[in-house]
Structures are given as C-alpha cells and as structure tokens.
DRENTORKOL-3810 file (N, C-alpha, C; in nm, 4 decimals):
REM DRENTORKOL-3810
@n.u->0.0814; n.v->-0.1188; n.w->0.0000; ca.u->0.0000; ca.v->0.0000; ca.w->0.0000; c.u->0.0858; c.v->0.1252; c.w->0.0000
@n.u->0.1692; n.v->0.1082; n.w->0.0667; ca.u->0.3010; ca.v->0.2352; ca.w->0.0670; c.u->0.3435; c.v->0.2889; c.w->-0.0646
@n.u->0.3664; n.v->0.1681; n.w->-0.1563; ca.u->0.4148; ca.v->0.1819; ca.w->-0.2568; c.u->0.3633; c.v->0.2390; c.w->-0.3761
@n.u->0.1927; n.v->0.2630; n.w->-0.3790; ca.u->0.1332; ca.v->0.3325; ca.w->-0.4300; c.u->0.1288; c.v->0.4974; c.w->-0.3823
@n.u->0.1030; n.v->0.4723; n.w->-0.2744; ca.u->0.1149; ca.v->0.6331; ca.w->-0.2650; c.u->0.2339; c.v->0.7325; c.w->-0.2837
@n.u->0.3800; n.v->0.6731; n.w->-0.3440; ca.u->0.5260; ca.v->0.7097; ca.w->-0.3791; c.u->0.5009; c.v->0.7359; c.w->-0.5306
@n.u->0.3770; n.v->0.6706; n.w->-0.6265; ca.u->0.3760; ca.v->0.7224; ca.w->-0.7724; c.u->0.3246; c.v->0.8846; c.w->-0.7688
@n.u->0.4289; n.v->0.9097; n.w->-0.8362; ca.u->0.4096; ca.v->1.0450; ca.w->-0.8835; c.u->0.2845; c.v->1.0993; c.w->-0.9891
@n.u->0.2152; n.v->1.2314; n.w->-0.9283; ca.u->0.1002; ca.v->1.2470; ca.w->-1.0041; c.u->0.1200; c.v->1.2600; c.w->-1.1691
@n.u->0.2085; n.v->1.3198; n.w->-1.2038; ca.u->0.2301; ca.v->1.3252; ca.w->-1.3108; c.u->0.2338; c.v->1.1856; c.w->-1.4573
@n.u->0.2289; n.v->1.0762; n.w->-1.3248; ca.u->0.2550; ca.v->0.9525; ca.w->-1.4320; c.u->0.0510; c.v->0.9417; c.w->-1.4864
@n.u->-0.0097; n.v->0.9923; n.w->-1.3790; ca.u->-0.1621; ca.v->0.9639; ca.w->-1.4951; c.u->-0.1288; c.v->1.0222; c.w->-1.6259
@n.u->-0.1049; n.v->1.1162; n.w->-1.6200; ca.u->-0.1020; ca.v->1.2219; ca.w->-1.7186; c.u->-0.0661; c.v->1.1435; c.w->-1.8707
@n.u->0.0843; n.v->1.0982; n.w->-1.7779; ca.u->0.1712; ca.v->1.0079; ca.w->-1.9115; c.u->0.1061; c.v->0.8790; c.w->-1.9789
@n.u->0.0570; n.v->0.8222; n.w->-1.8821; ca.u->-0.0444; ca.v->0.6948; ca.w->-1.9422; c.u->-0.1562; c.v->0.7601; c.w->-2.0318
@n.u->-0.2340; n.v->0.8813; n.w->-1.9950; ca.u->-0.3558; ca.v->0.9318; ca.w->-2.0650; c.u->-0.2634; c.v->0.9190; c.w->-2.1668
@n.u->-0.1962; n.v->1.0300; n.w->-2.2039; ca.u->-0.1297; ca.v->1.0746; ca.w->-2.3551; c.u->-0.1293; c.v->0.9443; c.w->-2.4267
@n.u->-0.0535; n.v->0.8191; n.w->-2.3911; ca.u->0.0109; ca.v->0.7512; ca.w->-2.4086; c.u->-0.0920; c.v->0.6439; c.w->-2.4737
@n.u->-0.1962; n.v->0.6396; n.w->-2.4016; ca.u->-0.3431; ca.v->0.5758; ca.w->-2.4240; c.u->-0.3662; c.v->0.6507; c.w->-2.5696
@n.u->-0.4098; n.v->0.8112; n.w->-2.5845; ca.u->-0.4833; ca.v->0.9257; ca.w->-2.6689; c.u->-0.4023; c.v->0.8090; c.w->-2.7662
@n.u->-0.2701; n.v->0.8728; n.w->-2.7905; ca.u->-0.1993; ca.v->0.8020; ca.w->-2.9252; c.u->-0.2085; c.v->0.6897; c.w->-2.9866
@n.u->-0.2102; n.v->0.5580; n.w->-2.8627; ca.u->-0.1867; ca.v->0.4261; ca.w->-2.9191; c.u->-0.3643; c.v->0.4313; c.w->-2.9951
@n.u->-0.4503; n.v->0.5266; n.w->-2.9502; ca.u->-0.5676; ca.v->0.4458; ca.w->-2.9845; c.u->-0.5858; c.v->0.5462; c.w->-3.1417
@n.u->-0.5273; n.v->0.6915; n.w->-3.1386; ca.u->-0.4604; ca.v->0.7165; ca.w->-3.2682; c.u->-0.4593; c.v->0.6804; c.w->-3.3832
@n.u->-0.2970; n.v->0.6233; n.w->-3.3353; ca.u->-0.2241; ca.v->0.5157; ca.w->-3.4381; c.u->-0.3248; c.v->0.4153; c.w->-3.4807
@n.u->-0.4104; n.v->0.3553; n.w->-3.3758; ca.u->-0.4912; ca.v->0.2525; ca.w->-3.4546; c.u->-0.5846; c.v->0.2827; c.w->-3.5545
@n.u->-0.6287; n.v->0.4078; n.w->-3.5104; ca.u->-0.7675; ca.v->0.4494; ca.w->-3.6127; c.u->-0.6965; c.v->0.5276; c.w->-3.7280
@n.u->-0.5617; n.v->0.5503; n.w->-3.7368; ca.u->-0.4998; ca.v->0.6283; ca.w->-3.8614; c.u->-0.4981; c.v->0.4936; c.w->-3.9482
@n.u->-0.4591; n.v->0.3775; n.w->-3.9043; ca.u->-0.3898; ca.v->0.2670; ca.w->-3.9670; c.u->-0.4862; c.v->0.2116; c.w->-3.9957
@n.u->-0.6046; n.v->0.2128; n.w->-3.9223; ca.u->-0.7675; ca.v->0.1384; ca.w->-3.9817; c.u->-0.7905; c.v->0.2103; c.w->-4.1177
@n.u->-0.8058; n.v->0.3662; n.w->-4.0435; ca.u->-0.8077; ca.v->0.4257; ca.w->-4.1905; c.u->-0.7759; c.v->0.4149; c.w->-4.3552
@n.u->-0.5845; n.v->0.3931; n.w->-4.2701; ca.u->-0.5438; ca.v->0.4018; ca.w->-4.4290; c.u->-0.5610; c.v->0.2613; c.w->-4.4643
@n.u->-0.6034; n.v->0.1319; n.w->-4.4145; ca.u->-0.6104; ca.v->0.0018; ca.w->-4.4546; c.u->-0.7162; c.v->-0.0101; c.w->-4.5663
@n.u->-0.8325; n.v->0.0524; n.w->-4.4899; ca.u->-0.9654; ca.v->0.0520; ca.w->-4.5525; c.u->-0.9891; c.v->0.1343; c.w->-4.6815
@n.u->-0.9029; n.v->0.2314; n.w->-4.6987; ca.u->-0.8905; ca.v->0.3314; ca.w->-4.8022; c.u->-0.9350; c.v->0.2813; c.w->-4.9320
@n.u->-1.0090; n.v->0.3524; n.w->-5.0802; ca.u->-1.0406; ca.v->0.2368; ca.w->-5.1527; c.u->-0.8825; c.v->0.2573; c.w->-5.2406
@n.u->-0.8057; n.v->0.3358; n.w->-5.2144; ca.u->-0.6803; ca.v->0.3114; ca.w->-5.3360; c.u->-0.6482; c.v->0.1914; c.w->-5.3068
@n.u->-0.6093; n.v->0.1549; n.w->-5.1808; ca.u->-0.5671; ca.v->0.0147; ca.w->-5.1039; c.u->-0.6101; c.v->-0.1134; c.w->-5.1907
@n.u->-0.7661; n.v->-0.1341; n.w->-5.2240; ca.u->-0.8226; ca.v->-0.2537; ca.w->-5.2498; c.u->-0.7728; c.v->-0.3117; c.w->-5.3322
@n.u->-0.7382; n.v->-0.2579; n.w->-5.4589; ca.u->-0.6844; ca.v->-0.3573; ca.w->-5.5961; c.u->-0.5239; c.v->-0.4212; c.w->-5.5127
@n.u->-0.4472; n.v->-0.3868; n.w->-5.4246; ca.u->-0.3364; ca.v->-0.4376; ca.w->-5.4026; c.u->-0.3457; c.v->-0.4976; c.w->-5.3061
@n.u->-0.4543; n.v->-0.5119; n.w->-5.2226; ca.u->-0.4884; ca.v->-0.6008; ca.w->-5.1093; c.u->-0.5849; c.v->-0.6932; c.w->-5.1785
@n.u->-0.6175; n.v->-0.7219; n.w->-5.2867; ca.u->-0.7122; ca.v->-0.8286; ca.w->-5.3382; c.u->-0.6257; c.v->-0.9130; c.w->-5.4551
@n.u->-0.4911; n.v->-0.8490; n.w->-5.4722; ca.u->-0.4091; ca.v->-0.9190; ca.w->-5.5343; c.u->-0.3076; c.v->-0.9844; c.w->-5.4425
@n.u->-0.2881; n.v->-0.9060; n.w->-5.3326; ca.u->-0.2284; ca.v->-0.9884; ca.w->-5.1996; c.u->-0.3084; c.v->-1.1046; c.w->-5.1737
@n.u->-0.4099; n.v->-1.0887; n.w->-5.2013; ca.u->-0.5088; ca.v->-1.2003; ca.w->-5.1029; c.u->-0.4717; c.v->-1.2845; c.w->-5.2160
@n.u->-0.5242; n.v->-1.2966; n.w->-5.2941; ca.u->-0.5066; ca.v->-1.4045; ca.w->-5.4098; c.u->-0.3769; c.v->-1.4668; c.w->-5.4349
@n.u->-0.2943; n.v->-1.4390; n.w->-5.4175; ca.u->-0.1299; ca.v->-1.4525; ca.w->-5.4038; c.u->-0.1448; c.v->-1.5777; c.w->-5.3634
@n.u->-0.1756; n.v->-1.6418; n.w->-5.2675; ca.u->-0.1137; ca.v->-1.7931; ca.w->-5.2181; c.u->-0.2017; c.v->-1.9636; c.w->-5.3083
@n.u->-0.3071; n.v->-1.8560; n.w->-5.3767; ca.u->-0.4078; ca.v->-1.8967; ca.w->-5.4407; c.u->-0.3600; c.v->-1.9910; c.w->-5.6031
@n.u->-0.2817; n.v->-1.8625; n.w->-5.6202; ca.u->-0.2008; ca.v->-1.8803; ca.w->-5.7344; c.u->-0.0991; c.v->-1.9906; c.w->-5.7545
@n.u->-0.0935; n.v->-2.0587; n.w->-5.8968; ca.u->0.0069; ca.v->-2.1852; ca.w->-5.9273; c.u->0.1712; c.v->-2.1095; c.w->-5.9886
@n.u->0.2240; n.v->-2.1417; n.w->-5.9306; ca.u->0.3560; ca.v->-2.1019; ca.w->-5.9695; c.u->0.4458; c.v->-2.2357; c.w->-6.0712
@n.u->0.4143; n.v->-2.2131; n.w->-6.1672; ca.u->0.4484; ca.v->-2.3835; ca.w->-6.2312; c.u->0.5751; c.v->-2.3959; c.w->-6.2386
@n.u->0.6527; n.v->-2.2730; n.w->-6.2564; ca.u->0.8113; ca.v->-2.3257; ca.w->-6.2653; c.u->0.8510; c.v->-2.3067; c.w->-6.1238
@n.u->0.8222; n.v->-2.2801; n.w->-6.0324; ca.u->0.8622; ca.v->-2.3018; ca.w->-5.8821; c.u->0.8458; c.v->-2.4333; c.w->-5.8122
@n.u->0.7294; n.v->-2.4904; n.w->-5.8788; ca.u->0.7436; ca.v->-2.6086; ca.w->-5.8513; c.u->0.8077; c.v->-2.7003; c.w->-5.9425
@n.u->0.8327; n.v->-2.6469; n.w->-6.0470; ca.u->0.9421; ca.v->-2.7729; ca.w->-6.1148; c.u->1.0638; c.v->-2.7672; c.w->-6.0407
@n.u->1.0991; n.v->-2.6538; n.w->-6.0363; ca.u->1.2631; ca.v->-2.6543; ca.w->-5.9731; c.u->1.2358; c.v->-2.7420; c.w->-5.8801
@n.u->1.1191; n.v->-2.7311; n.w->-5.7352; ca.u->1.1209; ca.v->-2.7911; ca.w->-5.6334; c.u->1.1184; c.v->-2.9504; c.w->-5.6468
@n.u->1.0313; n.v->-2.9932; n.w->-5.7778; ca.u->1.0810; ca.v->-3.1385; ca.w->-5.7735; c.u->1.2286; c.v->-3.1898; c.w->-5.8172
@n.u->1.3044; n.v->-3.1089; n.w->-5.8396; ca.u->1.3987; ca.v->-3.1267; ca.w->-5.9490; c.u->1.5203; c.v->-3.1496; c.w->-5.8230
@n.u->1.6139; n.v->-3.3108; n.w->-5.8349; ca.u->1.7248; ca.v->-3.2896; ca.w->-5.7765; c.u->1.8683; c.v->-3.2276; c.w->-5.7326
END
C-alpha cells in the first residue's frame, strides 16, 4: 500500500497521452487500410497464395 502512494502524479497524465496516441495510431492505420486506393493491391495480396507457380514447382521437384 506504501508503494502506491510514492507514484508520482504526473505519471496519470503520461499513461492518458500515451493511451490518446496508441488508440490514434490505430484508427490512422484502420483508416489508411480501408482506403479504396488500397483494395486492388490487397485483393491481389489475397489471391497470391491462391495462385500456381508452375516453374517453382518444377525446380522444387527437381534434384
């Protein structure tokens, strides 16, 4: 119990800020995710693993 009352007032302060930003950063980065320039290169990302790579797998059978 001692040991709480030794934090300095100033540390709310630093957590608020610290909170404001991280939640920020998230809604800037939601933002720019969702953006529609984004879609054509996130729907060709997505499709990416989808895709046959035929000479990648020849090499891979190849000794």
């Amino acid at each position: 119990m001692i040991a709480l009352m030794m934090v300095s007032p100033i540390w709310g302060h630093v957590v608020g800020v610290f909170t404001v930003l991280t939640m920020a950063s998230f809604i800037g980065i939601w933002i720019w995710a969702w953006r529609k320039h984004h879609k054509s290169s996130f729907d060709r990302l997505a499709r990416l693993p989808l895709e046959d790579d035929v000479d990648a797998i020849a090499k891979e059978d190849r000794p």
